[in-house]
Backbone as CSV, one residue per row, in Angstrom:
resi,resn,N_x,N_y,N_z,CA_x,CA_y,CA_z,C_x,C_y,C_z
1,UNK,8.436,-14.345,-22.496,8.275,-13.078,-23.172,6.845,-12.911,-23.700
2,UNK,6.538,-13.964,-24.071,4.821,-13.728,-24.794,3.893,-13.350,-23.881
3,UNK,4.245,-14.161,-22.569,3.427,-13.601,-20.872,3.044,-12.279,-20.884
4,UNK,4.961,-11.454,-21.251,4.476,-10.263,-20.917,4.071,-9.340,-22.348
5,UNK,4.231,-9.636,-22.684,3.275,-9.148,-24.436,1.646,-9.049,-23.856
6,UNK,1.548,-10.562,-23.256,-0.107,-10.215,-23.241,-0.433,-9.801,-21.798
7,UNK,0.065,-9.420,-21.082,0.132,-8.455,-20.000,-0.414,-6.862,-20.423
8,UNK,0.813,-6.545,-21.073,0.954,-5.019,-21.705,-0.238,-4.822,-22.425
9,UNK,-0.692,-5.711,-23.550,-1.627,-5.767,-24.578,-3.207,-5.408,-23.503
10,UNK,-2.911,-5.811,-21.923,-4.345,-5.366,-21.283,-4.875,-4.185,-20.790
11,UNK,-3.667,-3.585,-21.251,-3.311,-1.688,-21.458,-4.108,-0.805,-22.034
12,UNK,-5.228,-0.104,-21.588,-5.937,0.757,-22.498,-4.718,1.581,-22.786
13,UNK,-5.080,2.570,-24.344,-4.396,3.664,-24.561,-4.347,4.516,-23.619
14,UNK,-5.078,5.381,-22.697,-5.051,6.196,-21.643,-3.954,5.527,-20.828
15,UNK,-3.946,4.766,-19.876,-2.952,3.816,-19.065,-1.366,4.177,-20.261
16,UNK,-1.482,3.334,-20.961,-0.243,3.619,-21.419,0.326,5.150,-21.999
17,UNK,-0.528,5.987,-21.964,-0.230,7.389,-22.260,0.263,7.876,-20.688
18,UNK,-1.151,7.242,-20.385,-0.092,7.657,-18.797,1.453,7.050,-17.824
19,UNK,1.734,5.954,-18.451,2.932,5.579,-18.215,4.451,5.995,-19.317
20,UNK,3.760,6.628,-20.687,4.773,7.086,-21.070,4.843,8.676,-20.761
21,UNK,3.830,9.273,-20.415,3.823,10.659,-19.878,4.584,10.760,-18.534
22,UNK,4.392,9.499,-17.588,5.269,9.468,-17.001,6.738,9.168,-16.583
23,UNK,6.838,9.065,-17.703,8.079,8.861,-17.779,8.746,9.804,-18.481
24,UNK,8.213,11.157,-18.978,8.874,11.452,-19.559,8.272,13.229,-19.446
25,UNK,7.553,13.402,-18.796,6.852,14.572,-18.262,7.739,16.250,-18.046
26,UNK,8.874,15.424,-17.127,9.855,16.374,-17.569,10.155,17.412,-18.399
27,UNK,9.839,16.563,-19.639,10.563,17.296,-20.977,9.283,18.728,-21.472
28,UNK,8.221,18.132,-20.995,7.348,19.406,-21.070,7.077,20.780,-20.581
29,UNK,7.209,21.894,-21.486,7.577,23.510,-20.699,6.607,23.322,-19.563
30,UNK,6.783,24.262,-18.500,5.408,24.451,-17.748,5.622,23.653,-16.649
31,UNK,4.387,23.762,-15.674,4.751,22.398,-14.394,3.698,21.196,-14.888
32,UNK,3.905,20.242,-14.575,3.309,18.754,-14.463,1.916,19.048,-14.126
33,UNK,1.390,19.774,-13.287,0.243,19.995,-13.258,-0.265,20.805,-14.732
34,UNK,-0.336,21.509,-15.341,0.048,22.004,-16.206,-0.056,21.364,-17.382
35,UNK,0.611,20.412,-17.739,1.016,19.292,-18.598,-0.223,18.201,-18.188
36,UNK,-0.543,17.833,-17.426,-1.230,16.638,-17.299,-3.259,17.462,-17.394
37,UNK,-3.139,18.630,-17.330,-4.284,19.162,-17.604,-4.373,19.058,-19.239
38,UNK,-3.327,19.720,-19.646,-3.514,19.788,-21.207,-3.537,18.343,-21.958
39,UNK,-2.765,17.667,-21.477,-2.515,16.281,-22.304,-4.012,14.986,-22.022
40,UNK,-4.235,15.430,-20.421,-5.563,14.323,-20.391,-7.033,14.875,-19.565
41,UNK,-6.814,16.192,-19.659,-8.052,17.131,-18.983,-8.289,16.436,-17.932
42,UNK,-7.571,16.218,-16.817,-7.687,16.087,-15.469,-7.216,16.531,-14.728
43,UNK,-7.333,16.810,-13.583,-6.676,17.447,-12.321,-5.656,16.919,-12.049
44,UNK,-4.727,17.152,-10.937,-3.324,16.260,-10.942,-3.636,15.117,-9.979
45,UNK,-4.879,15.701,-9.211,-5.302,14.569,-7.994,-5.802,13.104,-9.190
46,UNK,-6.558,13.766,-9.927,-7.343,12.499,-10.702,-6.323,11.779,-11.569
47,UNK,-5.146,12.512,-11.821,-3.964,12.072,-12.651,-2.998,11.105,-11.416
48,UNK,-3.517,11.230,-10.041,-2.226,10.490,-9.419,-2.964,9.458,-9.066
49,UNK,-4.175,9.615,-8.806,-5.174,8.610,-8.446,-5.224,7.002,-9.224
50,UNK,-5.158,7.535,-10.690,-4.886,6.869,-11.776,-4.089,6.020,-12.047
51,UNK,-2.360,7.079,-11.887,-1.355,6.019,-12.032,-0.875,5.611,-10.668
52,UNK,-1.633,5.602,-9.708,-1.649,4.906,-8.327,-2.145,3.514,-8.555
53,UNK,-3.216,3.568,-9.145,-3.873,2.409,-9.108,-3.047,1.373,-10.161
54,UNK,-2.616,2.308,-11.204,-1.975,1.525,-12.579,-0.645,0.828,-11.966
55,UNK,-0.186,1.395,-11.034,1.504,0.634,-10.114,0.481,-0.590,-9.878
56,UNK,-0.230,-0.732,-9.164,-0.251,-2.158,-8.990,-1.119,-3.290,-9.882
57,UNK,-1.144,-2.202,-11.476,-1.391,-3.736,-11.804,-0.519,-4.255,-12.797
58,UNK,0.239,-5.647,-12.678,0.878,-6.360,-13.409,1.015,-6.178,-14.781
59,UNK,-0.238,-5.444,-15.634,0.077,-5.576,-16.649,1.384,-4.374,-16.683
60,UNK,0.842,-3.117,-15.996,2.135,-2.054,-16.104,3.372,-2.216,-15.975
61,UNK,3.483,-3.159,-14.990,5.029,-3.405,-14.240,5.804,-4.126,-15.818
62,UNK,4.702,-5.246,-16.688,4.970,-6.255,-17.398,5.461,-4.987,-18.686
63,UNK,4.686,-3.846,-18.954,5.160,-3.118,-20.050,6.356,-2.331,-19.722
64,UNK,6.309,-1.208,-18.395,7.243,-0.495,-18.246,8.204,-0.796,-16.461
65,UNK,8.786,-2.118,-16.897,8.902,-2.659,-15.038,9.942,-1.191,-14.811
66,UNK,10.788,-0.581,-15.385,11.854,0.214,-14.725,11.477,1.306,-14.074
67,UNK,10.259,1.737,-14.807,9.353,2.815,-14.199,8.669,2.348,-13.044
68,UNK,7.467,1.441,-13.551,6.968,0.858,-12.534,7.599,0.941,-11.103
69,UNK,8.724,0.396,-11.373,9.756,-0.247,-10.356,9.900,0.882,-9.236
70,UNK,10.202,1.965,-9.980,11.277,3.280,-9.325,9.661,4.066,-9.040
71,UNK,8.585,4.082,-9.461,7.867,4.692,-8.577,7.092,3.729,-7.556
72,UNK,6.780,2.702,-7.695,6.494,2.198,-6.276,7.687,2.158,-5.248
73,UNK,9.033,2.240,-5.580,9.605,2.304,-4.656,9.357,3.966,-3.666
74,UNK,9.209,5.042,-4.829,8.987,6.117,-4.112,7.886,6.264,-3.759
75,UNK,6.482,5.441,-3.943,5.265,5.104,-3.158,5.558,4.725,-1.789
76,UNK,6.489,4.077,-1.432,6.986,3.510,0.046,7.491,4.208,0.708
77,UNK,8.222,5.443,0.267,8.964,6.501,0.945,7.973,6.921,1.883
């Protein structure tokens, strides 16, 4: 368990805003594009680019594996 403590802990705030935004994006009026302009002033390309890169690194999987999990699986689709 401490492994993944200091996994997560290699998490900038942005990264982890972006893994709880993703997870939960939904709940925001408006479309996702929309939402991810207002919340981190980026495009949706620069927003997927981002948490593209964030799936593969360990520390993410180590903070949010269920998410993690369920979008690299739909990365493979």
């Amino acid at each position: 368990m401490e492994e993944t403590a200091k996994l997560a802990a290699e998490l900038s705030e942005l990264e982890l805003s972006i893994l709880d935004f993703e997870e939960h994006w939904w709940r925001h009026a408006g479309s996702k594009k929309e939402a991810v302009q207002e919340k981190f002033g980026l495009a949706l390309t620069a927003y997927y680019e981002r948490l593209n890169a964030l799936l593969d690194n360990p520390a993410a999987l180590a903070h949010a594996p269920l998410l993690v999990k369920r979008l690299l699986r739909m990365r493979r689709i």
